[in-house]
MIDOSE-1310 file (N, C-alpha, C; in nm, 2 decimals, decimal comma, always signed):
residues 162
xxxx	+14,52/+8,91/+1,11/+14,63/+8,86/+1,20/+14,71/+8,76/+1,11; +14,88/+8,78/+1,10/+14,94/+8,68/+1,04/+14,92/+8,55/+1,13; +14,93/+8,43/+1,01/+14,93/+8,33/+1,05/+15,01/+8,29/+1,16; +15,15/+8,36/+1,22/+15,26/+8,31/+1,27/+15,22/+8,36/+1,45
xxxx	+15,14/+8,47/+1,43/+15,14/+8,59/+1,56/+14,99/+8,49/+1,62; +14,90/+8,40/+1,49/+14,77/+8,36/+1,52/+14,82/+8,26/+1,60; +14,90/+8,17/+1,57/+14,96/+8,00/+1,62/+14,98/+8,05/+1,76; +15,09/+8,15/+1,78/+15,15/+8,21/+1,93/+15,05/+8,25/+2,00
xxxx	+14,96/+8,34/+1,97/+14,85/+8,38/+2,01/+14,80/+8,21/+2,07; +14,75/+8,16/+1,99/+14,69/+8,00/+2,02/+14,76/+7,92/+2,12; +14,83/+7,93/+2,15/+14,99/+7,86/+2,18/+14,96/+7,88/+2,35; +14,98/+8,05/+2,35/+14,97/+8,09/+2,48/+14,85/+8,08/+2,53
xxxx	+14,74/+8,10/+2,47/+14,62/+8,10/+2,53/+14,56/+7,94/+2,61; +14,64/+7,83/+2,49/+14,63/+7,66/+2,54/+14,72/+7,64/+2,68; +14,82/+7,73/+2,67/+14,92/+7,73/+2,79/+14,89/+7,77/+2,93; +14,78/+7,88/+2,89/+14,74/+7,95/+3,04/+14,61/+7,88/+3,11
xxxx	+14,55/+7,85/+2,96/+14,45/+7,78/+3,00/+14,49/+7,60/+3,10; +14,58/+7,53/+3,03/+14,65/+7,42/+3,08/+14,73/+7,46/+3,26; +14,76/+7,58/+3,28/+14,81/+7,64/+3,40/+14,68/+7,62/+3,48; +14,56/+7,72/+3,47/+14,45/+7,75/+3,51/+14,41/+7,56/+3,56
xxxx	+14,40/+7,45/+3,50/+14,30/+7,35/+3,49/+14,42/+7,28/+3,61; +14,51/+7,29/+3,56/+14,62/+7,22/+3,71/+14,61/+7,29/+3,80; +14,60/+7,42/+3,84/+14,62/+7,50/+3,96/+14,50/+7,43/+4,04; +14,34/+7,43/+3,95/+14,21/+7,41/+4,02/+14,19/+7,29/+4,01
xxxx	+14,29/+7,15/+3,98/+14,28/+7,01/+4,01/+14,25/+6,97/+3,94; +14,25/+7,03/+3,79/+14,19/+6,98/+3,65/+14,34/+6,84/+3,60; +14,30/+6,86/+3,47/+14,46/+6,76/+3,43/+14,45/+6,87/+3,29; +14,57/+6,89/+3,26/+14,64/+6,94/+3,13/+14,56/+6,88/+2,99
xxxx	+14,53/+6,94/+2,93/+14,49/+6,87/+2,79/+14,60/+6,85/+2,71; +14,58/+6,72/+2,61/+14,70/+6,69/+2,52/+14,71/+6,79/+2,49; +14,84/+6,84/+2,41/+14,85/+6,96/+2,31/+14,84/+6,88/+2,18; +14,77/+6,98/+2,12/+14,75/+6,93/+1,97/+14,83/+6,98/+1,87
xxxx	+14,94/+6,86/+1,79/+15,03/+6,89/+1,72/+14,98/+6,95/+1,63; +15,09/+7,08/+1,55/+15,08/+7,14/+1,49/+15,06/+7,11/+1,33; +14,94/+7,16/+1,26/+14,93/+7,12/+1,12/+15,10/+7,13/+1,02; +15,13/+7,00/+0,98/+15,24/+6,96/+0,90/+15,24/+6,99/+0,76
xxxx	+15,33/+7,07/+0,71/+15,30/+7,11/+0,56/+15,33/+6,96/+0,47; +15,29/+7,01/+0,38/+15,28/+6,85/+0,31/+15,39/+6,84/+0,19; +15,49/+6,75/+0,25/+15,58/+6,71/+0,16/+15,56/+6,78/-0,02; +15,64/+6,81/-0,11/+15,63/+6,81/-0,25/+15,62/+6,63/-0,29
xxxx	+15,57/+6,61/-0,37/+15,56/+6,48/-0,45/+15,76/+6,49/-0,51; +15,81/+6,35/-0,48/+15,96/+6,34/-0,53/+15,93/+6,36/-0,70; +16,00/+6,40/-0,77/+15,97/+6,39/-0,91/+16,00/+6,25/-0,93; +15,97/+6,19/-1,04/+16,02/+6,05/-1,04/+16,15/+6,09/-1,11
xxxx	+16,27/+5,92/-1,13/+16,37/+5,93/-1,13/+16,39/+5,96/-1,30; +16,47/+6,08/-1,34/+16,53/+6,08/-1,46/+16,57/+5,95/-1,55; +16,53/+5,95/-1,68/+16,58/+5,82/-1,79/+16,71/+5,85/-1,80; +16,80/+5,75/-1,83/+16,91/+5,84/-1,89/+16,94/+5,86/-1,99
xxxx	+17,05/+5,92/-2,09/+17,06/+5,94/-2,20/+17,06/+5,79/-2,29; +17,15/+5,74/-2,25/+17,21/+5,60/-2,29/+17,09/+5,52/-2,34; +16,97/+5,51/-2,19/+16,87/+5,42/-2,18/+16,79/+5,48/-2,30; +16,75/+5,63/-2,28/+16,68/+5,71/-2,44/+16,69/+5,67/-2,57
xxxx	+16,85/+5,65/-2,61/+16,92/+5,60/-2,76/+16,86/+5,48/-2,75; +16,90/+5,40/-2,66/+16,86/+5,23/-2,68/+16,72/+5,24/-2,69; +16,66/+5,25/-2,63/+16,48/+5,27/-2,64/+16,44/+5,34/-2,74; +16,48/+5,46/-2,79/+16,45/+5,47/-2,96/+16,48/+5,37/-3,08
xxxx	+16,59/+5,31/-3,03/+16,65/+5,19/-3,15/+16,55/+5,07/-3,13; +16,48/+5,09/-3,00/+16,39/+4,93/-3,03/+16,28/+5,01/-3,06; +16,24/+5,09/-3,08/+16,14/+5,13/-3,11/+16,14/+5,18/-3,24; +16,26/+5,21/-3,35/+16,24/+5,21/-3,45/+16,25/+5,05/-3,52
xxxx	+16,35/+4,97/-3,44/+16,38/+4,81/-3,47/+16,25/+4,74/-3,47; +16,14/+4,74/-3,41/+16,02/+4,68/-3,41/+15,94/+4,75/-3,47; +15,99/+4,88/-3,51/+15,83/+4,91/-3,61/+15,76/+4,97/-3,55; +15,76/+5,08/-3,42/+15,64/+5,13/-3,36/+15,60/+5,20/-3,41
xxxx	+15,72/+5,31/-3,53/+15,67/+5,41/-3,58/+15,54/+5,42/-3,67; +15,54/+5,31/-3,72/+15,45/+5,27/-3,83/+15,34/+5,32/-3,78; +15,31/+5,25/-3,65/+15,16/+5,27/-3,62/+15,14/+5,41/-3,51; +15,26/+5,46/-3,45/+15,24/+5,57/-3,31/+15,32/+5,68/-3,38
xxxx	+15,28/+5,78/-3,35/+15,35/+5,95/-3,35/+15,39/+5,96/-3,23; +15,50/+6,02/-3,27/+15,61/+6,13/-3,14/+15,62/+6,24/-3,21; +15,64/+6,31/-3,18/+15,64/+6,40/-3,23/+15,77/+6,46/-3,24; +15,82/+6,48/-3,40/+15,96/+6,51/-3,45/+16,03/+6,41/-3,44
xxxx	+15,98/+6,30/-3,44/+16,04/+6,13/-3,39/+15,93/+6,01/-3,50; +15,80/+5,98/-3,47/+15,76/+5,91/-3,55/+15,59/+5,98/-3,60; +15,57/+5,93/-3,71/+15,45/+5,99/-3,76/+15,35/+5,86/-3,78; +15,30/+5,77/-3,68/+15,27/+5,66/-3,70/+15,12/+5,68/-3,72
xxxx	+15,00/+5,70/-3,78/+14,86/+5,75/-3,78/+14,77/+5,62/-3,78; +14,83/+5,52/-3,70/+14,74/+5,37/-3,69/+14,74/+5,39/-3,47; +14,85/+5,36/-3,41/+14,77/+5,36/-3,30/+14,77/+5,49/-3,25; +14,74/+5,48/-3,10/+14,76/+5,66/-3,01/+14,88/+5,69/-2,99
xxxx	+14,90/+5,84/-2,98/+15,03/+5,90/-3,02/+15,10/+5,89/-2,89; +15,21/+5,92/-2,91/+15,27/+5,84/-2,78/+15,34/+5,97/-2,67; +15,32/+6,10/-2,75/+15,40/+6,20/-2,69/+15,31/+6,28/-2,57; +15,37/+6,28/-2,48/+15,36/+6,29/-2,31/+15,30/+6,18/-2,27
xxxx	+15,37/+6,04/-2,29/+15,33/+5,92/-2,25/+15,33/+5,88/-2,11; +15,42/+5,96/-2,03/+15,43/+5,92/-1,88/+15,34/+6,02/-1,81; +15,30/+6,12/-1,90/+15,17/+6,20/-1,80/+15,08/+6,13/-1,84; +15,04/+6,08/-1,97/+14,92/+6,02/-2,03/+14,88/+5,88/-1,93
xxxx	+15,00/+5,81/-1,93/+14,98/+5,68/-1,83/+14,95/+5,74/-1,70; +14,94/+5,81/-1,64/+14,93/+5,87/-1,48/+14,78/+5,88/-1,50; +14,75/+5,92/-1,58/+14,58/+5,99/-1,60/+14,51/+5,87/-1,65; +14,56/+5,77/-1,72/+14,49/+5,67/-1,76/+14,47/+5,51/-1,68
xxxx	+14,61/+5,59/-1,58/+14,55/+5,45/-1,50/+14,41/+5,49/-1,34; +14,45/+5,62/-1,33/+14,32/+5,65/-1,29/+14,21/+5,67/-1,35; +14,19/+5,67/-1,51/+14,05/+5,64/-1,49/+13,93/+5,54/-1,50; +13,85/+5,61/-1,51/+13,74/+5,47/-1,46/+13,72/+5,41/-1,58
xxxx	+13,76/+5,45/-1,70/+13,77/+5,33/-1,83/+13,90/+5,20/-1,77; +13,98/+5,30/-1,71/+14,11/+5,22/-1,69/+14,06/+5,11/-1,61; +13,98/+5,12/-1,49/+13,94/+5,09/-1,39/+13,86/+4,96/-1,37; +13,78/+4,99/-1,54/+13,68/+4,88/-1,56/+13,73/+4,77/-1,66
xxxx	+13,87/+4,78/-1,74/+13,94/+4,70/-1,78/+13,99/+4,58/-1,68; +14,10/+4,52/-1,80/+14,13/+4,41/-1,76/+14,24/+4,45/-1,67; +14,34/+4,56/-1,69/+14,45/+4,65/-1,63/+14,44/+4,65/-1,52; +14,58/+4,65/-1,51/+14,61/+4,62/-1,32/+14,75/+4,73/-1,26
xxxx	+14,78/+4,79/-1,41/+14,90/+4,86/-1,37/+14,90/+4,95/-1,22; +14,97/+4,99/-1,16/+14,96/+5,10/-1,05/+15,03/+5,20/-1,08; +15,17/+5,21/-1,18/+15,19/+5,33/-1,18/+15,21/+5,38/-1,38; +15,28/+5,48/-1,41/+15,30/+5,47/-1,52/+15,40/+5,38/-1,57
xxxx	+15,52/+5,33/-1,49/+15,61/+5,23/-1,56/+15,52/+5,15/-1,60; +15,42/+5,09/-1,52/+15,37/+4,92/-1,53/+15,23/+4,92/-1,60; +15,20/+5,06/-1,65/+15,10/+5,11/-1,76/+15,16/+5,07/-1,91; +15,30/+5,13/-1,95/+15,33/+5,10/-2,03/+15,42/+4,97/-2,04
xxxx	+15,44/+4,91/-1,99/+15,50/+4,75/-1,99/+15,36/+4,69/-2,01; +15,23/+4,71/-1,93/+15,12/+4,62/-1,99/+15,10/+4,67/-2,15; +15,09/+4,75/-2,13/+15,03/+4,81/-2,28/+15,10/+4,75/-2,41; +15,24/+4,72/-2,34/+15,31/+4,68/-2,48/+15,33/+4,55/-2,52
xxxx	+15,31/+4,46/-2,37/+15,31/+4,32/-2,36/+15,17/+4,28/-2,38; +15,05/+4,33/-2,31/+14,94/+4,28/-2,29/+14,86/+4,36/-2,37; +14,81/+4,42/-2,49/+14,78/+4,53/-2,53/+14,63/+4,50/-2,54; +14,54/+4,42/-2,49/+14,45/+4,40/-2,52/+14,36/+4,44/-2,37
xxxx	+14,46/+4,42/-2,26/+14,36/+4,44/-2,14/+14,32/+4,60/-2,13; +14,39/+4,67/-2,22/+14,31/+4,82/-2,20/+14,33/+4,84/-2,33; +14,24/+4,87/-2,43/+14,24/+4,94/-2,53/+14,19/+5,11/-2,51; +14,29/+5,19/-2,60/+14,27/+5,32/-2,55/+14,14/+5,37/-2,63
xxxx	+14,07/+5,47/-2,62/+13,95/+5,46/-2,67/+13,97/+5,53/-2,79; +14,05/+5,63/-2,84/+14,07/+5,70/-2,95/+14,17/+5,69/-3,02; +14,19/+5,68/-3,11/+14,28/+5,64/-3,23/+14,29/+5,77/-3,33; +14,42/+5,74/-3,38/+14,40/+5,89/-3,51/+14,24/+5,87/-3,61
xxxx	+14,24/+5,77/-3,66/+14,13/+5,70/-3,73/+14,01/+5,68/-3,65; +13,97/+5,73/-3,49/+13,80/+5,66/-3,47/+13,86/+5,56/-3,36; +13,76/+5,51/-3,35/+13,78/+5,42/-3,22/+13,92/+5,33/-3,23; +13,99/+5,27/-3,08/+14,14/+5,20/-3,14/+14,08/+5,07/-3,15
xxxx	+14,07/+5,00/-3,21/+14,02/+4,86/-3,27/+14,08/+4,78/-3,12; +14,06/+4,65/-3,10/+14,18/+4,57/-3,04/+14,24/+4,46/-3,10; +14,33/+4,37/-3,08/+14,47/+4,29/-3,15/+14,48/+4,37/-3,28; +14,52/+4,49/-3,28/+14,59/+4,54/-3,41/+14,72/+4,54/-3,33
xxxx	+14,78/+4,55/-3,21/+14,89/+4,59/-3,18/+14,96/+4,43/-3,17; +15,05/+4,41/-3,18/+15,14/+4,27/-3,16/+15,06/+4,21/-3,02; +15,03/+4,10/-3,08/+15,02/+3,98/-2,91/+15,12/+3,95/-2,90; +15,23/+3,85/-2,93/+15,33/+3,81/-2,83/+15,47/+3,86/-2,84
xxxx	+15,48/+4,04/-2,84/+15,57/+4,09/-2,84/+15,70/+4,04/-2,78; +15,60/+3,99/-2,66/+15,71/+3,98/-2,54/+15,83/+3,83/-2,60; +15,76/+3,76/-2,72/+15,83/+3,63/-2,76/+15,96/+3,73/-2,84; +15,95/+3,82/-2,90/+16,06/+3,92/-2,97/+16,08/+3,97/-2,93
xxxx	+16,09/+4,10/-2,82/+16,21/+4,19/-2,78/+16,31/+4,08/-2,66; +16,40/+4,16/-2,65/+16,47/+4,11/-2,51/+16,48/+4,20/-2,43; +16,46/+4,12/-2,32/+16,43/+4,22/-2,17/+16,50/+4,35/-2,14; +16,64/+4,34/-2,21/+16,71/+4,47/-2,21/+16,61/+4,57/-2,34
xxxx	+16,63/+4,54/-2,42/+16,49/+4,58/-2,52/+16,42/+4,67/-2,49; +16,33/+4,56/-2,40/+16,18/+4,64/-2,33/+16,24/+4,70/-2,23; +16,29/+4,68/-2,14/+16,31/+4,78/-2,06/+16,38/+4,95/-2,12; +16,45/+4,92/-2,21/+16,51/+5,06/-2,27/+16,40/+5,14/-2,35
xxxx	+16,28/+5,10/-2,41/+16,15/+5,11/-2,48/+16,09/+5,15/-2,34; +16,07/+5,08/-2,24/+15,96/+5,13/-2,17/+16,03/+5,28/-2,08; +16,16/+5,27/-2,11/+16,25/+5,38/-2,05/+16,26/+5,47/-2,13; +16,21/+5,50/-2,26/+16,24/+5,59/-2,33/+16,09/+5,66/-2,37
xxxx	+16,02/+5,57/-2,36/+15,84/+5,63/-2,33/+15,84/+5,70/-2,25; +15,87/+5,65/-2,14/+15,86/+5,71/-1,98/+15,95/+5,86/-1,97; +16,01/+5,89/-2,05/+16,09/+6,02/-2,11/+16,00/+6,15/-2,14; +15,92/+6,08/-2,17/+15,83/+6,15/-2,30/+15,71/+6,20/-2,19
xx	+15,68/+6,31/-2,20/+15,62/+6,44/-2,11/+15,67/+6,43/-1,99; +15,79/+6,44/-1,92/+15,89/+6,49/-1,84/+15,91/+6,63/-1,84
């Protein structure tokens, strides 16, 4: 039986039955709302082009390449590669390595703004070379970029596996 003929089928049979229970001094039973399809997840919001250019220029301006790979972008073979960074942050703030750190992010923006400000409260466990060491990455980054900076950097990561 299709789903549509099963619901009507259901529909009327709650209806005759709710008739039957009033006629013989019963009371009506709630009706039970109908199962709700479930929203799509919104995609998150597009980087823009502008924000991309600026976010690669601090990211070649500070040196990231040195140490991270993008692929057709930087060949850096010291930290983790950085290409599909905003699916990679999704997956790493749920897990339970993430979990048992110092990390507090909740989504991927606030994955990579820790990561680049605070790089010590999660070290990622693999590296091109073997385990990722910790304080190889800059501690007080945050005393050198400017906030337009980091935000066009954390905008231009967040690009990367879209």
């Amino acid at each position: 039986m299709k789903r549509g003929s099963l619901r009507a089928s259901l529909a009327a049979l709650l209806a005759s039955a709710s008739v039957l229970l009033v006629a013989c001094g019963g009371s009506a039973p709630e009706p039970t709302p109908a199962p709700q399809a479930q929203a799509p997840a919104a995609e998150p919001t597009k980087v823009g082009a502008d924000v991309i250019e600026k976010g690669k220029a601090a990211f070649n301006k500070y040196g990231c390449q040195a140490c991270h790979a993008i692929k057709g972008f930087a060949e850096g073979q010291v930290g983790p590669a950085l290409d599909n960074m905003y699916v990679v942050a999704q997956q790493r703030i749920t897990s339970a390595e993430y979990k048992q750190s110092k990390g507090k992010a909740k989504t991927a923006e606030e994955y990579i703004r820790e990561s680049i400000l605070h790089p010590n409260d999660y070290i990622v466990p693999q590296c091109p070379t073997g385990p990722c060491p910790a304080g190889v990455m800059i501690q007080n980054f945050e005393q050198q970029i400017t906030p337009e900076e980091l935000q066009a950097l954390i905008g231009y990561l967040m690009s990367l596996g879209r």
